[in-house]
GUKOL-450866 format. One record per residue (C-alpha): x, y, z; residue in three letters. Coordinates in Angstrom, 1 decimal. Layout:
<<X; Y; Z>; "ALA"> ...
This chain:
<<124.8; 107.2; 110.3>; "UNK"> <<128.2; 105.4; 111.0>; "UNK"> <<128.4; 101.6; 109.2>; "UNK"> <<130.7; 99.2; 110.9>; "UNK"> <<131.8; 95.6; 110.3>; "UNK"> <<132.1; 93.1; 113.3>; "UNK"> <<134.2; 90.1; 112.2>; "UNK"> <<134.7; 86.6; 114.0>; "UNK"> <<136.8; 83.9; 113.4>; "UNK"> <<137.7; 80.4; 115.3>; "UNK"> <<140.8; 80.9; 117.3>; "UNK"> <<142.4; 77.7; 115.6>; "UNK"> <<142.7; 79.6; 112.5>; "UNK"> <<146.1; 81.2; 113.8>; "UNK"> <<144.3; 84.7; 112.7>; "UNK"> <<145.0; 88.0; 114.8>; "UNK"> <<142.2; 90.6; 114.9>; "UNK"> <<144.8; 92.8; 112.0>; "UNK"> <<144.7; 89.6; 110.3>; "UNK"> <<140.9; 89.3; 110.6>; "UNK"> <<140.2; 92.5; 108.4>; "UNK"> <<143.0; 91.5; 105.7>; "UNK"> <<141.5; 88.0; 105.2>; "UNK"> <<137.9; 89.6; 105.5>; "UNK"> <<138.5; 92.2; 102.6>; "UNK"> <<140.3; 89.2; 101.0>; "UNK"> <<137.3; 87.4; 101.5>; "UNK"> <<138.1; 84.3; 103.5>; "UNK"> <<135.9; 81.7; 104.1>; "UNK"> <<136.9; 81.6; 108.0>; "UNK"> <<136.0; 85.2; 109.0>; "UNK"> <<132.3; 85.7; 109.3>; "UNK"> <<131.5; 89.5; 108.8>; "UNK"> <<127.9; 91.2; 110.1>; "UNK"> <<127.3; 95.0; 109.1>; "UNK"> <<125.9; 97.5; 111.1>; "UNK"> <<125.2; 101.2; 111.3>; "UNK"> <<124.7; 103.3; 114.6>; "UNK"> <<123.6; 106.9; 114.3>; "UNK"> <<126.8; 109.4; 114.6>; "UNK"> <<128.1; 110.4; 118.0>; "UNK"> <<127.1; 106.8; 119.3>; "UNK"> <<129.6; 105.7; 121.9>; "UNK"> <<132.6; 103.2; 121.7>; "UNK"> <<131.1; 101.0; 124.8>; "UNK"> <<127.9; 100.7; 122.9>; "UNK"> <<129.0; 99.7; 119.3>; "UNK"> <<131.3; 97.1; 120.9>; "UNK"> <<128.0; 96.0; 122.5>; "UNK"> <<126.3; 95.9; 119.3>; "UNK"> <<128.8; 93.5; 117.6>; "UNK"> <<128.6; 91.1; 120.4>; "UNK"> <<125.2; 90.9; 120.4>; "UNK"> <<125.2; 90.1; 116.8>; "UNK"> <<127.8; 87.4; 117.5>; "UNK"> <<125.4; 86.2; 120.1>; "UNK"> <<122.7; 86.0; 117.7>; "UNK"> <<124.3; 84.1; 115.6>; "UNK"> <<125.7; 81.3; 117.9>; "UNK"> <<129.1; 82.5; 118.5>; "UNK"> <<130.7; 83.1; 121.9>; "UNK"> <<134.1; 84.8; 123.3>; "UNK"> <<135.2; 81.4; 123.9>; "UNK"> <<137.7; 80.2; 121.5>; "UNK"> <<137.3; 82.5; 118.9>; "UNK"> <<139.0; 86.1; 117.8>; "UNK"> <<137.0; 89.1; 117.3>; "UNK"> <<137.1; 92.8; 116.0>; "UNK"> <<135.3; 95.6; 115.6>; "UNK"> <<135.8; 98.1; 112.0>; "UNK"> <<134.4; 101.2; 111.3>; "UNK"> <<132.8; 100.8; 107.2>; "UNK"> <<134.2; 97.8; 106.0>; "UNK"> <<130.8; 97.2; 104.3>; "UNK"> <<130.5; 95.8; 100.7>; "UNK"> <<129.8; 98.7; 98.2>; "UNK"> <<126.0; 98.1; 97.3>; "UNK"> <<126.5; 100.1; 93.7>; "UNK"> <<128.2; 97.5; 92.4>; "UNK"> <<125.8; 95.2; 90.2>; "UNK"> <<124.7; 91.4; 91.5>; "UNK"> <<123.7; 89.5; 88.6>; "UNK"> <<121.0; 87.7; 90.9>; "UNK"> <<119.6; 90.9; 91.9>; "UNK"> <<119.4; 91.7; 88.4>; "UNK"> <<117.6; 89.1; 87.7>; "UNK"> <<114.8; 89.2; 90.4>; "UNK"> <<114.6; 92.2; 90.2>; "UNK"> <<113.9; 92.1; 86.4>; "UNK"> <<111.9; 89.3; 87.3>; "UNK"> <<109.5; 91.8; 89.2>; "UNK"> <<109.2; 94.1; 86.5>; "UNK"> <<108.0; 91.6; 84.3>; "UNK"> <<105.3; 90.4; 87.0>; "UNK"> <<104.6; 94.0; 87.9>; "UNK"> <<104.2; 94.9; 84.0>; "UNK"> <<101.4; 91.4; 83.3>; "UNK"> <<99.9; 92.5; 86.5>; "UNK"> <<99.0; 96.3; 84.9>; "UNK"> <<98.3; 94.8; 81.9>; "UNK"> <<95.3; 92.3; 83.5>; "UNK"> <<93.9; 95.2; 85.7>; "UNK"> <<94.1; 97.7; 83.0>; "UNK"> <<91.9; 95.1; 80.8>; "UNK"> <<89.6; 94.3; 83.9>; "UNK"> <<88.9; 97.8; 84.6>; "UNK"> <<88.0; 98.2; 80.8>; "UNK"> <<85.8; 95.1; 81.4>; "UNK"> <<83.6; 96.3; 84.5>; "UNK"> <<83.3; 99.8; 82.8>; "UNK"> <<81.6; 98.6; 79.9>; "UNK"> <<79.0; 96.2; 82.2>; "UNK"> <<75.9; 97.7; 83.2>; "UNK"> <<74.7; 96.2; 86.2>; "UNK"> <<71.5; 94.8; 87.0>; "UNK"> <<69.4; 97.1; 89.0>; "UNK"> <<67.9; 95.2; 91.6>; "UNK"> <<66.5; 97.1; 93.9>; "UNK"> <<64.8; 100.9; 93.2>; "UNK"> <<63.3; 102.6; 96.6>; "UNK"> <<61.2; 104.3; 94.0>; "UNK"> <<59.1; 101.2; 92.5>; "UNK"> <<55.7; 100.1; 93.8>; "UNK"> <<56.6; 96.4; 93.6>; "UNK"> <<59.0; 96.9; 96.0>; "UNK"> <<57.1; 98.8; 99.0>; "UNK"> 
């Protein structure tokens, strides 16, 4: 798999499309950035496609506005978000009460003996 960035700006920003990757890696507030990945050996034509469609998607057009196309420009996922850390701890925590409460449930129903209420085998019954 191949990642690429697609980055869009407004055209009244002054911003060329070499300026769009500096102030993207920069992390300016006017160039909007959407990642993608294509499997390898994916044409040119069709990643170019790709990107537009995502500026499609997400209300931009061609119109007034200065685009590019970068091959991995993605944000490196190993580095630590504290959010993430905390929802994901968060889950743990909700995972760990939840194994707790079945564990005791289970220990619960084992130990019932339920009421036999029908036996093919009684008289009453036939």
């Amino acid at each position: 798999m191949r990642f690429y960035t697609a980055l869009i700006a407004h055209a009244d920003t002054g911003l060329s499309a070499d300026d769009l990757v500096e102030e993207a890696q920069n992390g300016s507030a006017a160039v909007y950035h959407y990642d993608f990945e294509v499997p390898d050996g994916t044409a040119h034509e069709l990643i170019c496609l790709i990107g537009r469609g995502l500026f499609f998607q997400n209300d931009w057009t061609m119109d007034d506005t200065c685009s590019t196309i970068v091959e991995d420009l993605t944000v490196d996922n190993d580095i630590p978000d504290p959010e993430i850390e905390k929802v994901l701890a968060q889950w743990d925590e909700e995972k760990k009460a939840y194994e707790e409460t079945r564990d005791y449930m289970d220990e619960r129903t084992e130990s019932m003996n339920p009421p036999v209420c029908w036996n093919p085998n009684d008289p009453v019954n036939w």
